[in-house]
C-alpha positions in Angstrom: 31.4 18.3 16.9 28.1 16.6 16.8 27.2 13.3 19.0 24.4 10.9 18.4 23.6 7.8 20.4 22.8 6.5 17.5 24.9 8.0 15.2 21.7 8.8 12.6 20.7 12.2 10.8 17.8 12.5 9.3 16.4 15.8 7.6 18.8 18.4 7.9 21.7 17.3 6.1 25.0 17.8 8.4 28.6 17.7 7.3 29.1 13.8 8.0 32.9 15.2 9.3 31.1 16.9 11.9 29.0 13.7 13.2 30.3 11.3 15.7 28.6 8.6 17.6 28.4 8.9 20.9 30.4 6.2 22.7 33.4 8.2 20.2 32.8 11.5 22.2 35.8 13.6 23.2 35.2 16.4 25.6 35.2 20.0 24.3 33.7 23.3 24.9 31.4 24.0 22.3 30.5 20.1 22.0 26.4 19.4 20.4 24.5 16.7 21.7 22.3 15.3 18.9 18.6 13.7 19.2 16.0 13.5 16.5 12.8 12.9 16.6 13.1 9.2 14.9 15.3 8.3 18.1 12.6 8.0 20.3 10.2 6.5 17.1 12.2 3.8 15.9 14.6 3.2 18.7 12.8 4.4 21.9 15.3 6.3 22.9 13.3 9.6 24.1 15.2 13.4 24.9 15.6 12.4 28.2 17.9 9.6 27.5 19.4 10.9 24.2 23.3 11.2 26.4 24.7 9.8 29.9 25.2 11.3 33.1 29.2 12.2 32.1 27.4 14.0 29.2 24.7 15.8 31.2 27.3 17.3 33.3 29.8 18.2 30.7 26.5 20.2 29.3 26.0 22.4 33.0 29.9 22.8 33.3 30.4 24.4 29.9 28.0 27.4 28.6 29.2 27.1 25.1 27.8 23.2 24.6 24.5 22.5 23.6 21.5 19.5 23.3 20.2 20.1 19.7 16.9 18.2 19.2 15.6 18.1 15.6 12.6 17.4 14.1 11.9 19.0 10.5 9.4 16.4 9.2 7.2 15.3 11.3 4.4 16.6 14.0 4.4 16.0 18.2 2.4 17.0 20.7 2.1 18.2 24.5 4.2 15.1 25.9 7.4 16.1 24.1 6.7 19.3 26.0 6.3 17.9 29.2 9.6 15.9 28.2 11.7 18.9 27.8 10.3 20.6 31.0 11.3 17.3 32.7 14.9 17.0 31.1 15.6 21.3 31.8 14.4 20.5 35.7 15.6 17.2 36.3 19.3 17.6 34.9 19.3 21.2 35.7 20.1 22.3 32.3 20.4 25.9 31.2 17.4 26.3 29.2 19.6 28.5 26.7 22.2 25.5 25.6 19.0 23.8 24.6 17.7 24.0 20.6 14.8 22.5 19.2 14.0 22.4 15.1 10.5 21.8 14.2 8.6 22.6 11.0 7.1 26.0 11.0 6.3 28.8 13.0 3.0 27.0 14.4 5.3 24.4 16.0 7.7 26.8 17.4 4.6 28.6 18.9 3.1 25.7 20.3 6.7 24.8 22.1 7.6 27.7 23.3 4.3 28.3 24.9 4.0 25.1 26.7 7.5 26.0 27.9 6.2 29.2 29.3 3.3 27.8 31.2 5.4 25.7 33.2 7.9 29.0 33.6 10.7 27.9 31.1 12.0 30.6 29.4 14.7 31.0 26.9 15.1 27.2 25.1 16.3 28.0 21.4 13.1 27.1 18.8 13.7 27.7 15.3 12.0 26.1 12.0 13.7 24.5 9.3 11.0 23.1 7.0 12.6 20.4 5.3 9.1 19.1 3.6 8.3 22.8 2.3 11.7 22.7 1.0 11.3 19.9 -1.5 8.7 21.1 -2.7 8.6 22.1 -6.6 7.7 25.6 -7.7 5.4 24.7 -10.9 5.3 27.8 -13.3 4.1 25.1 -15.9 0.7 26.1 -17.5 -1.6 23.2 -18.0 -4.9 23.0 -19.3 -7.4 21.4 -17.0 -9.3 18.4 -17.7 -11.1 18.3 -14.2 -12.5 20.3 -11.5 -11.1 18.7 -8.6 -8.0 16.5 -7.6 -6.7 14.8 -4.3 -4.3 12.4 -3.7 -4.2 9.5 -0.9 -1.2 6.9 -1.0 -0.9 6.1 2.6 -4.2 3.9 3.2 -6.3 5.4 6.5 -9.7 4.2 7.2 -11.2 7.8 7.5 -9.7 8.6 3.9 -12.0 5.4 3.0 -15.1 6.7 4.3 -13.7 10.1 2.3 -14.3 8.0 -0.7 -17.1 6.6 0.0 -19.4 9.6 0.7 -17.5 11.4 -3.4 -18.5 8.2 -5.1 -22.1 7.7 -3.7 -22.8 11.3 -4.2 -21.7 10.5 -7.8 -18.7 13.0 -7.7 -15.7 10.9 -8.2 -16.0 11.7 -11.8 -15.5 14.8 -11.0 -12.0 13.9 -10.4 -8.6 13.4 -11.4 -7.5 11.0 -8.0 -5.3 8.3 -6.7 -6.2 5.8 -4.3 -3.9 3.4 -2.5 -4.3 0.2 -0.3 -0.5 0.5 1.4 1.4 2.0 4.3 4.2 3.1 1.9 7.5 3.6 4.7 6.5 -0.5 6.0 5.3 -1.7 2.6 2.4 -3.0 3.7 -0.3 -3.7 1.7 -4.3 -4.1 3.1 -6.8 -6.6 1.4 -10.1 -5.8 0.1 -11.5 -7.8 3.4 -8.5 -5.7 5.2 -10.9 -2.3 4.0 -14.0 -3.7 4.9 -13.6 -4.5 8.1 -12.2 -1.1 8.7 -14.6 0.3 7.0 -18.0 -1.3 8.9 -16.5 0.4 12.2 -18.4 3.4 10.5 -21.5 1.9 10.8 -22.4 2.4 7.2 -23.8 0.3 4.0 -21.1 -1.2 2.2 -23.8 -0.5 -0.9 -22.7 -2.4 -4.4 -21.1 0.8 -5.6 -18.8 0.9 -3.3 -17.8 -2.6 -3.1 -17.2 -2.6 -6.8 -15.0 0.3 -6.3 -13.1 -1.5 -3.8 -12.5 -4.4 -6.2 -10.5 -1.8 -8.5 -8.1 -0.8 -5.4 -5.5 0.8 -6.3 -6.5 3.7 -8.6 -3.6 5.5 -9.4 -3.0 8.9 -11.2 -1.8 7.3 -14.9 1.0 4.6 -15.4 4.0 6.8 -14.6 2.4 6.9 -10.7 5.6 5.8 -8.6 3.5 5.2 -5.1 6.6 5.3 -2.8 7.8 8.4 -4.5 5.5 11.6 -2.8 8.0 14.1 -4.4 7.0 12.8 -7.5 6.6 14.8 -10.8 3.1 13.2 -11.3 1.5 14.4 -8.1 2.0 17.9 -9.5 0.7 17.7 -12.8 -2.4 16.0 -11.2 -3.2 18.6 -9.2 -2.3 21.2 -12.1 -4.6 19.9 -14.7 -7.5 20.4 -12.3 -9.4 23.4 -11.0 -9.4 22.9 -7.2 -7.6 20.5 -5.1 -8.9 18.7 -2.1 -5.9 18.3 -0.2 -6.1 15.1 2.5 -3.3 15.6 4.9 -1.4 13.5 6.7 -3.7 13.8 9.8 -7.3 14.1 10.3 -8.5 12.4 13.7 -7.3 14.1 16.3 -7.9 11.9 18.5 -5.1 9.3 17.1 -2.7 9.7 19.1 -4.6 11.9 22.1 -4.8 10.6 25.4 -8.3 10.9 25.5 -11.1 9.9 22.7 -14.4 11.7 23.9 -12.8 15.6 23.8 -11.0 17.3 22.0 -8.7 19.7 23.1 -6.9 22.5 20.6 -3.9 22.3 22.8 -3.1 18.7 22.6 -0.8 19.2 19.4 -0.3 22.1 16.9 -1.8 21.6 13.3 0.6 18.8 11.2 0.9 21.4 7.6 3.2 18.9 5.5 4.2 19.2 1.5 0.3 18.0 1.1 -0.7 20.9 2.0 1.9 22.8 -0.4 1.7 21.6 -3.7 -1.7 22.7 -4.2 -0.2 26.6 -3.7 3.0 25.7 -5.3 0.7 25.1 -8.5 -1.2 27.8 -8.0 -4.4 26.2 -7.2 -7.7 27.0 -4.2 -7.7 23.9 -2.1 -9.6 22.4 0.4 -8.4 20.5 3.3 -9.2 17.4 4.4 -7.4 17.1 8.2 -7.9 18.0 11.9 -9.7 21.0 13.5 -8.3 24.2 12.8 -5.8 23.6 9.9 -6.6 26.3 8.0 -6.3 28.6 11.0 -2.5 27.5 11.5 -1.8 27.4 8.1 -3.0 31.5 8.2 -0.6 32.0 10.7 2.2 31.2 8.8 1.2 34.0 6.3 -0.7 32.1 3.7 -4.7 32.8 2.8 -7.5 30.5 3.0 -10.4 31.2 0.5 -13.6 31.9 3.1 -16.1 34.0 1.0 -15.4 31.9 -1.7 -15.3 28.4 -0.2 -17.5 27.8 3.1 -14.6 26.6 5.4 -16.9 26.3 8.3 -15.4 22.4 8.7 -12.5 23.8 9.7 -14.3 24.6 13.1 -15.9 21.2 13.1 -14.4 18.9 15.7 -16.7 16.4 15.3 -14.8 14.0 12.3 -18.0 12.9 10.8 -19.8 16.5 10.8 -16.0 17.7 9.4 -15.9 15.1 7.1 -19.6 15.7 5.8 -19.3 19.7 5.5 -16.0 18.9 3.2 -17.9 16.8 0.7 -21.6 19.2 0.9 -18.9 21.7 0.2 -17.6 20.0 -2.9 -21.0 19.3 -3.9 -22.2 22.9 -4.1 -19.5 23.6 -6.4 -19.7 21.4 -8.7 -23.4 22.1 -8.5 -22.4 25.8 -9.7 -23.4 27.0 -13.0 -20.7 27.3 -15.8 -20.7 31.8 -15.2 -20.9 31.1 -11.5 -18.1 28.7 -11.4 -15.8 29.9 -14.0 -16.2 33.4 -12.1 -15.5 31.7 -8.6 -11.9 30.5 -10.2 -10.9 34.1 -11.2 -11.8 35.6 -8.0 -9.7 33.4 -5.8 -7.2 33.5 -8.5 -5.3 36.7 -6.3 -5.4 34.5 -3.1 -3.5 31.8 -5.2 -0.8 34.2 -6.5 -0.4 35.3 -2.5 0.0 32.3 -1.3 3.0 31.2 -3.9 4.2 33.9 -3.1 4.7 33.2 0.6 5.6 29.6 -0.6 8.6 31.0 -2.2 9.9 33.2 0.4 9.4 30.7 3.1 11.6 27.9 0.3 14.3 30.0 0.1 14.4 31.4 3.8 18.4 30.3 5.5 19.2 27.4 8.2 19.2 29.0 11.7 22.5 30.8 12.0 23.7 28.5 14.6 23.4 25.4 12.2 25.1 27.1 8.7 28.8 25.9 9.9 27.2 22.2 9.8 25.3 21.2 6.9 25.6 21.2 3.5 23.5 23.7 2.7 
């Protein structure tokens, strides 16, 4: 049986018969003690405080129970780390009755080495991508009426300034794009003063240009463009009719959420690869990528390809979010600078890394839940 203070699943999809709130909890052997990552988000109820002390010691008296933490959808950094290292010393838990879910392969990296530094060894890490696995294979061939596409529905002041520097470099046009003034999981909606403000911490001209554009906010895809929808058939046929898509992640200061603003350090977090970042491969496109340092390096990790040779992805290296955010659209701007042989010839050689890279997509869609969870979801 599994136990949850607050009685809440969220990604993986367990047999509801199995899942018991807490304060219900009867003692037995093989007992799971649940905590999810939107515990300590929305109800500030962090690892450490995910059970009682009657449950703690239920956990060291019997081998066979176990504190499951999931979190299948979103990123994290050192500090839930240094929150497991605390829990495993504090309460003097096996590390072995402990298993944590994350994303990918790059998580369960970054975990298990921050375990290991401070000499934890043997805590259960296994990915179950829940975002790669909603993602649509497209086999669909359509013609392309653009060169480039990217999509940006959650409104984020850098994406702004992304903006900016396409459409006073004159290649919006270039374009098949959405635009959106909203924080789509609070429904909140910013004003046109609401960008401004936002967008003068930048220290740049709000030129006429721009400001008209602003005026037009939202720009969305075509009519059919359901915003609070990302799984959305029309994000995909966006991205197929056009040759290249520039992919804006989730995440692209990495400094948001770092306890420090003035350096960067790689091994604050792991890289935040979410379906953004796959429905570009899943249609069979070349993408750049608009997020934090070294993106492209995790996503190689996981067994996809980047297209260096091709494309100059020497932002990826760029820490700097100005410099990054410049070499992304000088990038874009030397291809759509190409000539019609030299371009049309660029598309067929990467075509191979695009057919590698579904590839992997599909594998990694069909891989199995961790054996230990196939007795409790629906799979």
């Amino acid at each position: 049986m599994i136990y949850s203070k607050t009685n809440k699943f969220h990604h993986v999809k367990f047999n509801s018969r199995n899942f018991k709130k807490l304060e219900n909890w009867i003692p037995s052997d093989d007992d799971i003690f649940y905590h999810h990552f939107y515990d300590d988000l929305l109800f500030s109820i962090k690892i450490k405080d995910a059970i009682e002390d009657q449950h703690w010691n239920h956990l060291k008296k019997n081998k066979n129970a176990k504190l499951l933490h999931e979190n299948c959808g979103e990123t994290f950094n050192y500090n839930f780390v240094n929150e497991l290292v605390e829990v495993i010393n504090q309460k003097e838990i096996n590390p072995e009755q402990i298993y944590i879910l994350v994303m990918d392969n790059v998580h369960k990296e970054f975990v298990i080495n921050g375990l290991e530094k401070n000499n934890i060894f043997g805590v259960n890490v296994e990915p179950y991508n829940y975002l790669l696995k909603n993602i649509q294979l497209e086999n669909s061939i359509l013609e392309s009426n653009k060169k480039f596409s990217t999509l940006s529905r959650n409104y984020r002041p850098w994406r702004l300034r992304l903006f900016y520097h396409l459409l006073e470099k004159n290649l919006i046009s270039d374009f098949n794009y959405s635009f959106y003034n909203i924080h789509p999981y609070e429904k909140k909606m910013f004003s046109l003063m609401d960008m401004i403000d936002d967008f003068k911490k930048f220290s740049l001209p709000v030129t006429d240009k721009f400001l008209s554009w602003l005026y037009s906010v939202p720009y969305k895809i075509n009519d059919t463009d359901n915003v609070y929808n990302k799984w959305a058939d029309v994000t995909y046929s966006a991205i197929a009719m056009s040759d290249i898509h520039l992919t804006i992640e989730t995440h692209f200061d990495p400094f948001l959420n770092n306890n420090s603003e003035d350096v960067y350090d790689r091994n604050f977090a792991p890289s935040s690869i979410t379906e953004k970042a796959y429905k570009p491969i899943a249609c069979k496109k070349p993408f750049i990528i608009f997020s934090t340092p070294y993106f492209l390096e995790d996503l190689k990790k996981l067994g996809y390809k980047t297209f260096n040779g091709y494309i100059d992805e020497s932002y990826d290296l760029e820490v700097d979010n100005s410099k990054r955010l410049d070499l992304i659209v000088s990038e874009i701007d030397r291809i759509l600078k190409l000539p019609a042989n030299e371009y049309k010839k660029l598309l067929k050689d990467i075509n191979e890394i695009c057919e590698h890279n579904y590839k992997i997509l599909e594998r990694d869609k069909n891989s199995p839940v961790p054996i230990f969870l196939r007795d409790l979801v629906n799979a």
